[in-house]
C-alpha positions in Angstrom: -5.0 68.1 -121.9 -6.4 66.9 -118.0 -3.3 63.8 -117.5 -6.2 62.8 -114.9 -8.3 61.7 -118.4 -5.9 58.9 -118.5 -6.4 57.2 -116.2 -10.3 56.1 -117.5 -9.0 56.2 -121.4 -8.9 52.9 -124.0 -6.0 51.1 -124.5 -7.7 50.0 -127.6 -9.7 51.9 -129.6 -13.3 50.6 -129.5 -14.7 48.6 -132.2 -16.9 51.3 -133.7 -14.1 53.5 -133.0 -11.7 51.5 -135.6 -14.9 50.8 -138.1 -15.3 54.6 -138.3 -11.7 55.1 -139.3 -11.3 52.5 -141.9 -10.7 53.2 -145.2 -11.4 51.2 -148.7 -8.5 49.0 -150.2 -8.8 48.5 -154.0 -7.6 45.2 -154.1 -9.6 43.5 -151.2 -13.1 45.0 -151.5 -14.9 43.1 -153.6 -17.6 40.0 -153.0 -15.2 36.7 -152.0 -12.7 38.6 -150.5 -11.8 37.7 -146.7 -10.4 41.1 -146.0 -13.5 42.5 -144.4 -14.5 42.8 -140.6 -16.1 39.5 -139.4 -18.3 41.5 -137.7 -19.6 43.3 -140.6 -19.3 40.5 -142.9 -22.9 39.6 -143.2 -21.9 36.8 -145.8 -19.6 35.5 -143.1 -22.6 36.0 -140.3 -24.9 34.0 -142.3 -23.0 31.1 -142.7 -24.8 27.6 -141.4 -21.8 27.1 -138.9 -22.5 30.8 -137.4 -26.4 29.5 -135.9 -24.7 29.7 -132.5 -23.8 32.8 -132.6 -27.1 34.0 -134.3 -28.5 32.6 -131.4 -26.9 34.1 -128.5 -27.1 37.6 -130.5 -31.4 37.1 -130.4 -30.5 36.6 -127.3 -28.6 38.6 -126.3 -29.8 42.0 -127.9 -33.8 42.0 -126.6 -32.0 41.4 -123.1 -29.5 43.9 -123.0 -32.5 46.7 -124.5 -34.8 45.9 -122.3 -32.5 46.3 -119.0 -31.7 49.6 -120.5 -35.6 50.6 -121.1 -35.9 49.8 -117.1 -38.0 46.4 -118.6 -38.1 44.4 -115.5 -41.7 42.9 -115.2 -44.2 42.1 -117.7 -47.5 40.6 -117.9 -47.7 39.0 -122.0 -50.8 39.1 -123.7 -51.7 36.4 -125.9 -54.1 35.3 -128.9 -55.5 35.8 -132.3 -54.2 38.0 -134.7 -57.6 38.0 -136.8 -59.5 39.1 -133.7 -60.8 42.8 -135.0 -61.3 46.1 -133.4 -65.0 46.8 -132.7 -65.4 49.6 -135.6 -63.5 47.5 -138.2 -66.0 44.3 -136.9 -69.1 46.3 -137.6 -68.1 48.0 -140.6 -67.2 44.6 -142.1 -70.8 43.1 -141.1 -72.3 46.4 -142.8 -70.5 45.5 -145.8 -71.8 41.4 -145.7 -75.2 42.2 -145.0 -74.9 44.5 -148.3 -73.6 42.4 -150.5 -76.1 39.7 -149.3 -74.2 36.8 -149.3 -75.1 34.3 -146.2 -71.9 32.8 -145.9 -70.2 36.8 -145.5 -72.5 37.4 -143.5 -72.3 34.4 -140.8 -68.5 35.2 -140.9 -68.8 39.0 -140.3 -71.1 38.8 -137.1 -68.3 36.2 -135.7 -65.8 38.3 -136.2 -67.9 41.2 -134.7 -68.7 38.6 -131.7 -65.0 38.0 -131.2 -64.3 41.2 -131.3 -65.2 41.9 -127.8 -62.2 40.1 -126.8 -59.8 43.2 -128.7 -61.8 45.8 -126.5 -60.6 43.8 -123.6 -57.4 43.0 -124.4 -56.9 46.7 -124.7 -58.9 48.0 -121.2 -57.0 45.4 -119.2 -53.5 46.4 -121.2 -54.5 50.0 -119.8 -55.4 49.2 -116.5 -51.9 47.2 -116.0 -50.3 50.8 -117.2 -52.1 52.7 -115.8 -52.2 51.3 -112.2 -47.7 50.6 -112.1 -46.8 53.4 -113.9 -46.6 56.1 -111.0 -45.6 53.1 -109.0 -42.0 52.0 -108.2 -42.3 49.0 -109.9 -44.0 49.6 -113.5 -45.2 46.1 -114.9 -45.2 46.4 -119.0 -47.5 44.4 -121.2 -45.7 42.3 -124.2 -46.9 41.2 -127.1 -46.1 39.3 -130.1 -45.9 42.6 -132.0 -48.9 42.2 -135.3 -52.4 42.9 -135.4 -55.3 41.7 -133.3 -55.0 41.1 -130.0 -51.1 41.6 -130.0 -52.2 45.4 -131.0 -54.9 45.6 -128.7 -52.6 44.8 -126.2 -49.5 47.6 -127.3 -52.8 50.1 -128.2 -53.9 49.8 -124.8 -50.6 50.8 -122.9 -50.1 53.0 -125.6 -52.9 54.9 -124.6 -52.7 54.9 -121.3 -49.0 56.7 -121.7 -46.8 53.9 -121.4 -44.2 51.9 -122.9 -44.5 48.3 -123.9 -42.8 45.4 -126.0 -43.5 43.5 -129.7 -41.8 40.6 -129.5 -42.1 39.9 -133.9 -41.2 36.8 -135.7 -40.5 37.2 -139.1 -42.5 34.8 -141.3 -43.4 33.3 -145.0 -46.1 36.1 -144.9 -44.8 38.9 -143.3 -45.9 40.4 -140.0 -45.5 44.0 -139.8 -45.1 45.4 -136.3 -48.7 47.3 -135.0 -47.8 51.1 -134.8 -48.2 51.3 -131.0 -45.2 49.2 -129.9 -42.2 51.6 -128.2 -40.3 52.0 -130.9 -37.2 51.0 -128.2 -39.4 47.8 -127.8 -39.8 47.1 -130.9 -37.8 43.8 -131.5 -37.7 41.4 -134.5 -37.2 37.5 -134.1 -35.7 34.9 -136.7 -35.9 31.7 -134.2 -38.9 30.9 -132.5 -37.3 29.4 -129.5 -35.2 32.4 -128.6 -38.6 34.8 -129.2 -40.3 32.4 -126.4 -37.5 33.0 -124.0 -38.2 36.7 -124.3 -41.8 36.1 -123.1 -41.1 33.8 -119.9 -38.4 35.5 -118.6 -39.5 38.5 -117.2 -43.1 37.7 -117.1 -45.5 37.9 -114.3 -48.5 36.5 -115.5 -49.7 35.1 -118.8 -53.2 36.2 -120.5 -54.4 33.9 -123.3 -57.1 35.1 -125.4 -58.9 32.8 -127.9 -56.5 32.2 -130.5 -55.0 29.5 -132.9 -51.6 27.2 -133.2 -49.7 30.0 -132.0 -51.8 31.1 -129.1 -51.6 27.1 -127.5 -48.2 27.0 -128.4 -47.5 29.4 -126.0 -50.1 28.5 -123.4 -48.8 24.7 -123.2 -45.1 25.6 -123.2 -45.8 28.1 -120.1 -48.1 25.6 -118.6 -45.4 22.7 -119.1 -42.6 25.0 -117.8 -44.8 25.5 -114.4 -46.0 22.1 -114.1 -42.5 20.2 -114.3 -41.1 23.1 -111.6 -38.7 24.5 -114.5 -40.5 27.9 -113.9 -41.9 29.4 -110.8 -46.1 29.4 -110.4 -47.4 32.4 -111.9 -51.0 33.5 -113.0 -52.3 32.5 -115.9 -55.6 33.7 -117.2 -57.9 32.1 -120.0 -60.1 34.8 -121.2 -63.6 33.3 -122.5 -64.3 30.2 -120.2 -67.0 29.1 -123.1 -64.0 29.6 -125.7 -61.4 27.6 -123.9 -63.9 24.5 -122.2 -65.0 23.9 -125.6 -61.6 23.8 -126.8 -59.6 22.2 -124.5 -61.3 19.5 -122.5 -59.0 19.4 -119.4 -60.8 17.2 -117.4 -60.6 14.3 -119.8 -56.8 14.8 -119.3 -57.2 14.5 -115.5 -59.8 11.4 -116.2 -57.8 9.9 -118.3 -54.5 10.2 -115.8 -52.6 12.4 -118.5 -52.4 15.6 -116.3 -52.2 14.7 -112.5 -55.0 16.5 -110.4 -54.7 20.1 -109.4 -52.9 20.4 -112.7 -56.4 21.9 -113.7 -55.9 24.6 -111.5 -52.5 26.4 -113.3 -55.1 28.8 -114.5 -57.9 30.8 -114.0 -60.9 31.8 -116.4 -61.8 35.3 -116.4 -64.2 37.2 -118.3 -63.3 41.0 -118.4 -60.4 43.3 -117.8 -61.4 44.4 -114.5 -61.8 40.6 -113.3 -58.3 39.9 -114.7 -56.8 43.0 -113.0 -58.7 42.4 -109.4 -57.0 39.3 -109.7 -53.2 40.2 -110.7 -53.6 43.0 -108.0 -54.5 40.4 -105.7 -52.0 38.1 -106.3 -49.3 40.4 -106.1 -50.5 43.1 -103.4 -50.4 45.9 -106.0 -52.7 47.6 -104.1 -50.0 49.0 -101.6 -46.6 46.4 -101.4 -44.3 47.0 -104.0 -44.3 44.2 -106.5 -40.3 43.3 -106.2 
């Protein structure tokens, strides 16, 4: 044996070390027994008085993944997950406008309307990949992880040959992941509050496209965070200025004293995936300066 080995060995042997070397006891494993590892003790784990811990392990475990993945930057894409591709969009009108029913019908070409928004969720999602990944400083987009925009997003850098993150939540319903997130990427959430952490912390810039509760949820908390100085200034883009005006009157809340002026200016309309990319590579001098 090379003596010089010892000097670098465990003391101890590591925790999966002493797992894989355990062996059953006759009289102690059974359900209600408190012979087992607390750290495999999922009834133990569970417990209300364990929430702390729960928390720092959500934590904890997208952090410690994404360091490891090289995950330093991100730009998160935001918004519906009932926003269609464009071929599901039309074959969904073709079927309304069979079955002749006015009301299908009305909904279908919305939803074929809106559906522009997946197309450019996924060019702009390509273009970020596509222009940082040679670079020294690759910028990956994040999404919540399900269908719609979040997959337009994940499809996007998927295609354009990079990674990028699903940040899921699991819920009543559930959401299954979209089948282009990095499998490495690919997290699950039980508390809300920890999944939002995971989307301001490394982020660059924030794209909202038209969405619902969930979508403005995360729009106001990043907007609050930047407003009250708890988080540095960084872009945010509203995609559909005609979606969003109608939606959100902001200059009532700078009428009415509620937001102070300038507050209107946090974020930027833009249209396309070009016009949001001309204006992340501007902000950021992605053109030639490293980003960090």
């Amino acid at each position: 044996m090379n003596r010089r080995q010892d000097l670098t060995a465990r003391n101890i042997p590591s925790a999966q070390d002493e797992l894989g070397a355990l062996g059953g006891h006759p009289d102690y494993d059974h359900p209600g027994s408190a012979y087992q590892l607390a750290f495999t003790d999922e009834t133990f784990l569970l417990r209300e008085e364990l929430r702390p811990v729960r928390m720092q392990l959500e934590l904890l475990k997208p952090e410690l993944m994404q360091t490891e993945q090289g995950v330093q930057s991100t730009v998160v894409i935001f918004g519906s997950a009932r926003i269609l591709p464009r071929d599901l969009a039309e074959k969904q009108l073709a079927e309304a406008e069979a079955g002749g029913r006015p009301d299908a019908i009305r909904r279908a070409r919305m939803q074929l309307d809106m559906s522009r928004y997946y197309e450019e969720a996924r060019q702009l999602a390509k273009l970020i990949t596509e222009n940082t990944l040679q670079g020294g400083d690759p910028i990956y987009v994040v999404t919540g992880g399900g269908p719609g925009i979040m997959e337009a997003g994940n499809r996007g850098a998927h295609e354009a040959g990079g990674k990028s993150v699903g940040l899921n939540i699991v819920l009543p319903h559930e959401q299954r992941p979209n089948p282009y997130i990095t499998p490495e990427l690919c997290f699950r959430f039980h508390y809300f509050a920890l999944r939002k952490m995971h989307f301001v912390m490394r982020s660059v810039a924030l794209v909202c496209f038209p969405g619902g509760f969930g979508t403005m949820d995360e729009l106001f908390e990043t907007l609050t965070l930047i407003q009250t100085g708890k988080s540095r200034r960084r872009p945010i883009l509203l995609f559909g200025r005609e979606f969003w005006s109608r939606l959100i009157n902001f200059d009532l809340l700078v009428e009415t004293g509620m937001i102070s002026p300038g507050d209107e200016k946090l974020f930027h309309y833009v249209e396309t995936a070009e016009e949001a990319w001309s204006l992340l590579e501007t902000e950021y001098e992605l053109g030639g300066t490293p980003l960090l």
